[in-house]
DSSP file (Angstrom, degrees, kcal/mol; ACC not computed):
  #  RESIDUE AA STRUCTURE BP1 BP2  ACC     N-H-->O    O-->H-N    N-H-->O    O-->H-N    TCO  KAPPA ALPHA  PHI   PSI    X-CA   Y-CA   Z-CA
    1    1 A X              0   0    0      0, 0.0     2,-0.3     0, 0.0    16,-0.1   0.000 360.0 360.0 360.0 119.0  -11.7    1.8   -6.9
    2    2 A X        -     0   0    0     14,-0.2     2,-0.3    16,-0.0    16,-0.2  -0.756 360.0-170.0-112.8-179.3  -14.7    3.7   -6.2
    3    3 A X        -     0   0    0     -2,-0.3     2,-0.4    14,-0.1    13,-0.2  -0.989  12.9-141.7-151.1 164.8  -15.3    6.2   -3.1
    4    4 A X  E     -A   15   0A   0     11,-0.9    11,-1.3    -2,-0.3     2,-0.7  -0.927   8.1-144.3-125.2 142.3  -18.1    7.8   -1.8
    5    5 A X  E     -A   14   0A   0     -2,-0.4     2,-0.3     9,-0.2     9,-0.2  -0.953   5.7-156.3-135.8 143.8  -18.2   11.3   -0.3
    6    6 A X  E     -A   13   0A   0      7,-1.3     7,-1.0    -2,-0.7     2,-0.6  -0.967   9.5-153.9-105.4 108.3  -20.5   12.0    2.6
    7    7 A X  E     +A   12   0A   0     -2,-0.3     2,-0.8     5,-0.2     5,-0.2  -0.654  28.7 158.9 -71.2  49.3  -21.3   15.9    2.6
    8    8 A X        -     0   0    0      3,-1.2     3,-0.3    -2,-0.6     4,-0.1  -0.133  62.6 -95.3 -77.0  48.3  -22.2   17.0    6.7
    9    9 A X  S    S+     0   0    0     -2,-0.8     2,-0.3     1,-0.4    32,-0.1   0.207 111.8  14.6  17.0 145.1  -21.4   21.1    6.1
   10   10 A X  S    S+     0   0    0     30,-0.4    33,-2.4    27,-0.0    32,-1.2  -0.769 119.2  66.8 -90.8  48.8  -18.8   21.4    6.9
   11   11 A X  E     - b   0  43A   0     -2,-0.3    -3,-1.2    -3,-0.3     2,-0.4  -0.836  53.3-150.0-120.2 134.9  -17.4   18.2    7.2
   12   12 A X  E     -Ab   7  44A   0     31,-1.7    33,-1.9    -2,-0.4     2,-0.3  -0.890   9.1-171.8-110.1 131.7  -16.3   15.1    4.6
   13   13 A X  E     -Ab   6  45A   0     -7,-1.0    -7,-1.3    -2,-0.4     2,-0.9  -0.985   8.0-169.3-110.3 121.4  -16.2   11.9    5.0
   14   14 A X  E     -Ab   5  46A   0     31,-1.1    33,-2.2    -2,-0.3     2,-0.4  -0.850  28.0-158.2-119.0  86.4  -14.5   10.3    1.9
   15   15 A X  E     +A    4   0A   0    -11,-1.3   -11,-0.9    -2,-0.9    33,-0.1  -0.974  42.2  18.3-138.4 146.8  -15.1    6.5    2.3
   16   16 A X        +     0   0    0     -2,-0.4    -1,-0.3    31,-0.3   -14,-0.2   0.487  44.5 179.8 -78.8 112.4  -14.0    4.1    1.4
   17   17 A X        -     0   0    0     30,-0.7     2,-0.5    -3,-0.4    33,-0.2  -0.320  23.8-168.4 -34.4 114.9  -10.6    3.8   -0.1
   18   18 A X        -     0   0    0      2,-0.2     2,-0.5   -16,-0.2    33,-0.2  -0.947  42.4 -14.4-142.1 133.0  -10.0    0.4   -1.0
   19   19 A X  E    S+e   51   0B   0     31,-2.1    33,-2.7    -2,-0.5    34,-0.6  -0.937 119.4   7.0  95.3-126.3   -6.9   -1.6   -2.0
   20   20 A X  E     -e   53   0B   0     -2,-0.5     2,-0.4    31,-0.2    -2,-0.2  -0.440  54.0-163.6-108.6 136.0   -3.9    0.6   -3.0
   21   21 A X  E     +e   54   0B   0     32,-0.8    34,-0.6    -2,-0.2     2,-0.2  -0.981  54.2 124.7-126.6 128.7   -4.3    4.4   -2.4
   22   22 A X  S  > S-     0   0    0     -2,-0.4     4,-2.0    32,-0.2     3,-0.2  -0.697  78.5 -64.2-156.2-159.7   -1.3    4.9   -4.8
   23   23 A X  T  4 S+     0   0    0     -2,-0.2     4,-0.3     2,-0.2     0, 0.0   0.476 125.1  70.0 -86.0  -5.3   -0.9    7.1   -8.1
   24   24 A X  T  4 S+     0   0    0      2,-0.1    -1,-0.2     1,-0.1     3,-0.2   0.895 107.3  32.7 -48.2 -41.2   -3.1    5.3   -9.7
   25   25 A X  T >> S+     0   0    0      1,-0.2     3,-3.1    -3,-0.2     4,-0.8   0.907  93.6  94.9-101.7 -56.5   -5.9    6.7   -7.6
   26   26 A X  H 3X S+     0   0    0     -4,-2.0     4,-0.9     1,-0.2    -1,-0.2   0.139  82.3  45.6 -15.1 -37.2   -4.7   10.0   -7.0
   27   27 A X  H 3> S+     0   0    0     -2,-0.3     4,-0.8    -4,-0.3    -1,-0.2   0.348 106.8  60.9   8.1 -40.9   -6.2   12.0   -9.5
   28   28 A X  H X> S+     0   0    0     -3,-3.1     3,-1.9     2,-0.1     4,-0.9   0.944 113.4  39.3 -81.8 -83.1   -9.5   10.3   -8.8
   29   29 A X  H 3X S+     0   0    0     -4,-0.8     4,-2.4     1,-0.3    -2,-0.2   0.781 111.1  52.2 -49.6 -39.6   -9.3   11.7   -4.9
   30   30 A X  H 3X S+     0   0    0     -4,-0.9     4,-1.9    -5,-0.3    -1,-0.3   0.834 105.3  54.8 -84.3 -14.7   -8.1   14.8   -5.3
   31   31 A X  H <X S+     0   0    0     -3,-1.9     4,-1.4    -4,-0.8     3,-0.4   0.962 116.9  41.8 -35.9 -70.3  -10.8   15.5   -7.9
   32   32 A X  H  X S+     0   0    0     -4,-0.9     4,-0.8     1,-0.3    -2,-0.2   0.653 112.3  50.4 -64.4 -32.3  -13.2   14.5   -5.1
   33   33 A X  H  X S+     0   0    0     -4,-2.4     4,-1.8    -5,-0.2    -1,-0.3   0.876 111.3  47.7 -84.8 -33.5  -11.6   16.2   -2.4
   34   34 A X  H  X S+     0   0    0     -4,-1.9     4,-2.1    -3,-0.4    -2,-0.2   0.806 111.3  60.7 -47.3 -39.7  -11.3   19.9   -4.5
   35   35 A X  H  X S+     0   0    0     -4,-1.4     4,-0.6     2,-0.2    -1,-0.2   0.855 109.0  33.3 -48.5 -56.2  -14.7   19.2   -5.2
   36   36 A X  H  <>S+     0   0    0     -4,-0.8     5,-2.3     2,-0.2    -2,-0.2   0.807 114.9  52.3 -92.3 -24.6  -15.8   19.1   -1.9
   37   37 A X  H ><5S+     0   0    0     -4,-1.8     3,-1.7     1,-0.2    -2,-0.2   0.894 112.9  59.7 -77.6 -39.1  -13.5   21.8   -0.2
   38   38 A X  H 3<5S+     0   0    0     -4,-2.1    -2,-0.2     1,-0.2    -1,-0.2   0.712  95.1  50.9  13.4 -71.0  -15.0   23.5   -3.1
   39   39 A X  T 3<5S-     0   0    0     -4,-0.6    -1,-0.2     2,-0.1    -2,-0.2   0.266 136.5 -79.7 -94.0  22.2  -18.6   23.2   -2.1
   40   40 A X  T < 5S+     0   0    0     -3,-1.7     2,-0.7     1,-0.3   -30,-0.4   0.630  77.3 147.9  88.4  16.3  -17.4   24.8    1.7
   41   41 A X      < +     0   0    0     -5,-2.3    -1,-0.3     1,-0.2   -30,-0.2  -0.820  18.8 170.0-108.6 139.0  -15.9   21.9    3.8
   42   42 A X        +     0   0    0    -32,-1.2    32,-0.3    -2,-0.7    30,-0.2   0.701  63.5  55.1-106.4  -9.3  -13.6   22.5    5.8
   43   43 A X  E     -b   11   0A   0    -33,-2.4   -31,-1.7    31,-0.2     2,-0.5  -0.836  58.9-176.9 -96.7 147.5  -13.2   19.5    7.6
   44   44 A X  E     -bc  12  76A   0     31,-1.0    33,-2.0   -33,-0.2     2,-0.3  -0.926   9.5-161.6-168.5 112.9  -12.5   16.0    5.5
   45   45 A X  E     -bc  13  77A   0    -33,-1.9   -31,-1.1    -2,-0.5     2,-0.4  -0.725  15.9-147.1-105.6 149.0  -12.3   12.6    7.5
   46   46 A X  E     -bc  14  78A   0     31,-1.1    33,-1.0    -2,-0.3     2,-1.0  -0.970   4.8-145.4-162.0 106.0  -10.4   10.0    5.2
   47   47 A X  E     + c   0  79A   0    -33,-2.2   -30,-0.7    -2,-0.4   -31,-0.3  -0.805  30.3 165.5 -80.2  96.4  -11.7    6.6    5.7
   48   48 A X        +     0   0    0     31,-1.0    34,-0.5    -2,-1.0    -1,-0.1  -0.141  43.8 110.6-112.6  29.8   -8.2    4.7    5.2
   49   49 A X  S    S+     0   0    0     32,-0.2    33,-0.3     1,-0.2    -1,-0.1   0.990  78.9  46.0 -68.8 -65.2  -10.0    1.2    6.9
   50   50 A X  S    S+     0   0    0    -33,-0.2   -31,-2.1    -3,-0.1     2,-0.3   0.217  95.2 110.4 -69.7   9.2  -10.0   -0.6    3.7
   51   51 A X  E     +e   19   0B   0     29,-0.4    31,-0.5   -33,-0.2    33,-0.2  -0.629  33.7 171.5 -89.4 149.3   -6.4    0.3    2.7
   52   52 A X  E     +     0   0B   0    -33,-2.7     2,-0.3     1,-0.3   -32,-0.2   0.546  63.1  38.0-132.8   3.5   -3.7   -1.8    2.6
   53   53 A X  E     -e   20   0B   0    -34,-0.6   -32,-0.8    32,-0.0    -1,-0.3  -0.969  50.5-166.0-157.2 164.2   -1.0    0.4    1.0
   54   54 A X  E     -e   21   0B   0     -2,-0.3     2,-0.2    30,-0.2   -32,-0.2  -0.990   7.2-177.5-141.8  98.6    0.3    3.7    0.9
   55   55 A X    >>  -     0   0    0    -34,-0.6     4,-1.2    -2,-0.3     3,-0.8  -0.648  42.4 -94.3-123.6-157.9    2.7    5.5   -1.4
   56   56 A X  H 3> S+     0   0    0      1,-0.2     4,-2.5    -2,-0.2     5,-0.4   0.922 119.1  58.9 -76.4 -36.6    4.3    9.1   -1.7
   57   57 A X  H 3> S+     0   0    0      1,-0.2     4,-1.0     2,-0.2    -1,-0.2   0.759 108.2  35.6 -50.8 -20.7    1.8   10.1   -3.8
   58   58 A X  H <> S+     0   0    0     -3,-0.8     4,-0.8   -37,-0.2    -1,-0.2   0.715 114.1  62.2 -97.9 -15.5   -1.1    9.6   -1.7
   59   59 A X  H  X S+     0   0    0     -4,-1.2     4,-2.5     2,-0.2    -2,-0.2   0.937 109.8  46.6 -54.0 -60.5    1.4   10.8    1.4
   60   60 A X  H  X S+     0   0    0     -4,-2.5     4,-2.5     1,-0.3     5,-0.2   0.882 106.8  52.0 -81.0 -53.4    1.5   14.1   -0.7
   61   61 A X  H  X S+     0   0    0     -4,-1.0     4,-2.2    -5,-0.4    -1,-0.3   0.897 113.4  50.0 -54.1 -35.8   -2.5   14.4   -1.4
   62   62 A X  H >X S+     0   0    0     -4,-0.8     4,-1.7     2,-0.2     3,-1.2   0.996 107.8  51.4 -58.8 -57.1   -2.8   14.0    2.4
   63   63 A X  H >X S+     0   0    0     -4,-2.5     3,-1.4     1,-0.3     4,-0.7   0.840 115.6  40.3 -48.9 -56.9   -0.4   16.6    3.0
   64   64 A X  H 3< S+     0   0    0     -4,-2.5    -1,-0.3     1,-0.3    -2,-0.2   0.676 111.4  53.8 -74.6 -31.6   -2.1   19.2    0.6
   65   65 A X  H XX S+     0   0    0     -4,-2.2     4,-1.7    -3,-1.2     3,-0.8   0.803 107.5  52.6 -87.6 -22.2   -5.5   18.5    1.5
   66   66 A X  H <X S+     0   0    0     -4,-1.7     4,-1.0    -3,-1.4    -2,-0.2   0.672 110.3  45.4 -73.6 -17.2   -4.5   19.1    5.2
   67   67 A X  H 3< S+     0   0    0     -4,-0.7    -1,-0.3     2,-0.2    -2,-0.2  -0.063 112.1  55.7 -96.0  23.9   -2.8   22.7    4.4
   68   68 A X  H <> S+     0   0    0     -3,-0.8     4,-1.4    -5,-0.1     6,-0.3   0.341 113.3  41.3-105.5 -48.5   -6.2   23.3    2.2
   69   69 A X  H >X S+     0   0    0     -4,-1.7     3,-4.9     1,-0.3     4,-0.5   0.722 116.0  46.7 -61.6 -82.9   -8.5   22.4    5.7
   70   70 A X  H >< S+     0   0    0     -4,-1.0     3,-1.4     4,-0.4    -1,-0.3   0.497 106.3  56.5 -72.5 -36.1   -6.4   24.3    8.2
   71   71 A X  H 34 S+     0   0    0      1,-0.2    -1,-0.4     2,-0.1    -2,-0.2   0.852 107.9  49.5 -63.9 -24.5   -6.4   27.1    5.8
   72   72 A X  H << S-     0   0    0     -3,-4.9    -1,-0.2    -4,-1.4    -2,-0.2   0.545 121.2-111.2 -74.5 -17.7  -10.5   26.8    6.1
   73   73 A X  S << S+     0   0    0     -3,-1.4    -3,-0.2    -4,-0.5    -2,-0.1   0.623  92.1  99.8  91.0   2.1   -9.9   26.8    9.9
   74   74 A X        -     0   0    0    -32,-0.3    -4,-0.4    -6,-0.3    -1,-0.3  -0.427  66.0-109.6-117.9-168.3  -11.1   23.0    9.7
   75   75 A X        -     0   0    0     -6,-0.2   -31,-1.0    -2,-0.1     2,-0.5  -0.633   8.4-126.1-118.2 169.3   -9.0   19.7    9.7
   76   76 A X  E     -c   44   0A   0     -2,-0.2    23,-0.6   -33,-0.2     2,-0.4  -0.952  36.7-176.7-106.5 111.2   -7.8   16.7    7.9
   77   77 A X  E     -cd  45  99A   0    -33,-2.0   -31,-1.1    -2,-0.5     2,-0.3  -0.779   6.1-161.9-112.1 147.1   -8.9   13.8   10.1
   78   78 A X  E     -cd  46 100A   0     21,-1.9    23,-5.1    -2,-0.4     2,-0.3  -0.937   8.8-165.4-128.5 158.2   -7.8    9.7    9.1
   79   79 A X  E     +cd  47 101A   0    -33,-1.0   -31,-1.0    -2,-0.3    23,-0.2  -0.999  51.9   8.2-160.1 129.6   -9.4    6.9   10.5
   80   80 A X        -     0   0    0     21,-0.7     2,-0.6    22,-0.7   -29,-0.4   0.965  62.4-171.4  43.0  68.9   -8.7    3.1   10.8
   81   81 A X        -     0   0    0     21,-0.2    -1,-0.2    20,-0.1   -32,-0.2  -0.781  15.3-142.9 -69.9 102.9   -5.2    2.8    9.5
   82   82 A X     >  -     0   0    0     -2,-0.6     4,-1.3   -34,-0.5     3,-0.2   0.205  28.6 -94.8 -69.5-158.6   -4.5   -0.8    9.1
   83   83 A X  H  > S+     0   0    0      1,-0.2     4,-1.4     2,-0.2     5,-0.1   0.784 118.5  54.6 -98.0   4.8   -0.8   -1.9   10.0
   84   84 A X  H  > S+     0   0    0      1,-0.3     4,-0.7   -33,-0.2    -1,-0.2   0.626 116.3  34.8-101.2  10.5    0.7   -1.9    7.2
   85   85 A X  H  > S+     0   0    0     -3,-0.2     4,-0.7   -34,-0.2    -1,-0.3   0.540 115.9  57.3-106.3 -25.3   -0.1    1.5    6.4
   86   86 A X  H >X S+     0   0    0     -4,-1.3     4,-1.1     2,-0.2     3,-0.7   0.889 109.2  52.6 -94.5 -38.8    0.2    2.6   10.4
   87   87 A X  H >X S+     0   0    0     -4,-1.4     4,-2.5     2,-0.3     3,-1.0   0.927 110.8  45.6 -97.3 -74.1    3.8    1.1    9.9
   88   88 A X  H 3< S+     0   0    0     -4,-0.7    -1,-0.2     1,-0.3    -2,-0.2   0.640 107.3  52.3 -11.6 -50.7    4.2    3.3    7.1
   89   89 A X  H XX>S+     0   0    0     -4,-0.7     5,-2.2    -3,-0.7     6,-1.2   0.795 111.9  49.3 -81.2 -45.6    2.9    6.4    8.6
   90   90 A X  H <<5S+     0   0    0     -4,-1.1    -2,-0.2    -3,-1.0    -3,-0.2   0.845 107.8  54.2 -93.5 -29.7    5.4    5.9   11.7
   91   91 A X  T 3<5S+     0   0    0     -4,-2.5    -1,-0.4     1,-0.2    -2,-0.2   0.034 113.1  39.3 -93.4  25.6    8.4    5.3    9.4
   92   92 A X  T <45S-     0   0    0     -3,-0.8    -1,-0.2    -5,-0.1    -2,-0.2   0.000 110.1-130.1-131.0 -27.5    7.8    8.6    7.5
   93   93 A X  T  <5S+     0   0    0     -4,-0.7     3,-0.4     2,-0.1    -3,-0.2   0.996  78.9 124.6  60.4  50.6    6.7   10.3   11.6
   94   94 A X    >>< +     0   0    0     -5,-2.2     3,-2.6     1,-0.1     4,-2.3   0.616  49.3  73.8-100.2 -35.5    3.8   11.3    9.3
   95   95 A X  T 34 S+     0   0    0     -6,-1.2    -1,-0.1     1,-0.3     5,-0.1   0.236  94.1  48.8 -55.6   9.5    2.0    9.7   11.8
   96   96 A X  T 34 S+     0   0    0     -3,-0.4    -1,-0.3    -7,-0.1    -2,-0.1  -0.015 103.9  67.1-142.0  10.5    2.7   13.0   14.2
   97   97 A X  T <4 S+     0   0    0     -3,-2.6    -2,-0.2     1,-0.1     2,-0.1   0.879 102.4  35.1 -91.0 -61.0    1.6   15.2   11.4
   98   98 A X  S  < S-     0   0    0     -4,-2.3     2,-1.0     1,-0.1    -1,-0.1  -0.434  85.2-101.1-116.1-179.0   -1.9   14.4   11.2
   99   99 A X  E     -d   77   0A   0    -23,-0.6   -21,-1.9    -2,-0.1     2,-0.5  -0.628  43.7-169.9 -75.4  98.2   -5.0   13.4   13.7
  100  100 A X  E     +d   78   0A   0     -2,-1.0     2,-0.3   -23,-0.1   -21,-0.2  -0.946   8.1 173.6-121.1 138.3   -5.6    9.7   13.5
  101  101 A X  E     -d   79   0A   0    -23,-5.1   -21,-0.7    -2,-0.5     6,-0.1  -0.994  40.3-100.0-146.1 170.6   -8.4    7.6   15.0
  102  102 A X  S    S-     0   0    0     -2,-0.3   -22,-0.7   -23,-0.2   -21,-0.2   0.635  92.6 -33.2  -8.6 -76.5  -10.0    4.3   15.3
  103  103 A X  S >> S-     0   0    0    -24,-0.2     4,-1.7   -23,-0.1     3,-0.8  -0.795  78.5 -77.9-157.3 179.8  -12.6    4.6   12.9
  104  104 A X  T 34 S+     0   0    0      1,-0.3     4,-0.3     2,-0.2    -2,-0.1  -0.058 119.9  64.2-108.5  32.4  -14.9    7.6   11.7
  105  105 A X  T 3> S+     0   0    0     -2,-0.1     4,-2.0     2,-0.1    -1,-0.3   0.633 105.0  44.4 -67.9 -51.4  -17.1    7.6   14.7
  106  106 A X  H <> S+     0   0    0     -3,-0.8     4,-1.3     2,-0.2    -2,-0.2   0.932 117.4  45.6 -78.5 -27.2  -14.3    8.5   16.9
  107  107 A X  H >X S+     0   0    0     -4,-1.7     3,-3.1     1,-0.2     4,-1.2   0.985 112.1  54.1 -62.2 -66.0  -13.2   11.2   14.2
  108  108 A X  H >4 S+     0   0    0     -4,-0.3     3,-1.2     1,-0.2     5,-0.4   0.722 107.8  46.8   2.5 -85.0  -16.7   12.3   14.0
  109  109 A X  H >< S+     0   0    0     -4,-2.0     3,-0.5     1,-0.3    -1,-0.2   0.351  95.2  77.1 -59.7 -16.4  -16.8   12.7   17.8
  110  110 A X  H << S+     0   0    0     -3,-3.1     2,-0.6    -4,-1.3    -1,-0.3   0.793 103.7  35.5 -53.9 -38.9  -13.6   14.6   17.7
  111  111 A X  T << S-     0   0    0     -3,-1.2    -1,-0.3    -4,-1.2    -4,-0.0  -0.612 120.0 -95.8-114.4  76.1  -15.5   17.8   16.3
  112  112 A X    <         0   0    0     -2,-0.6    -3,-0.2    -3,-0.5    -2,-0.1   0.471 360.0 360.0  47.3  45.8  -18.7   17.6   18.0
  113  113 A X              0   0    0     -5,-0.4    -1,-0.3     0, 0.0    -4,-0.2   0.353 360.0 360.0-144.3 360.0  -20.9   15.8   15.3
């Protein structure tokens, strides 16, 4: 899996996640994401289009990276949840924890950029 992180001060885009976001991959992302909350974003949009599963580990990296923005004053935003991860998300009511949209235009456009 690779991923690419988009740096617009202060905002992240971390795309794309592809296949399994699982504990395999954890480690890998939350490297990327420390990194970048790190270098002064406070916002971090999470391309989740190319995913097609979900587990508690990667549940848990969301969670944490979303009490790391909000602590910044910024957000955790997700974008283009397919259904078997939006299915996921609803059956966990995680899905009323964080900010989801479409795709990372409309997160984008959420915060004025």
């Amino acid at each position: 899996m690779s991923t690419t992180i988009t740096q617009l001060s202060p905002q992240v885009i971390l795309a794309p996640i592809v296949g399994r976001f699982d504990a395999h991959q954890v480690p890998k992302i939350q490297k990327e994401i420390d990194a970048a909350l790190a270098n002064g974003a406070t916002t971090v949009i999470m391309d989740l289009s190319e995913v097609n599963f979900v587990d508690s580990s990667a549940l848990a990296v969301m969670v944490r990276t979303m009490k790391h923005c909000r602590e910044r004053n910024g957000e955790l935003m997700l974008c283009g949840l397919r259904q078997p991860v939006r299915i996921i998300f609803e059956l966990t009511r995680m899905d009323k924890a964080f900010r989801i949209f479409d795709d990372v235009v409309a997160a984008r456009g959420s915060v004025g950029v």
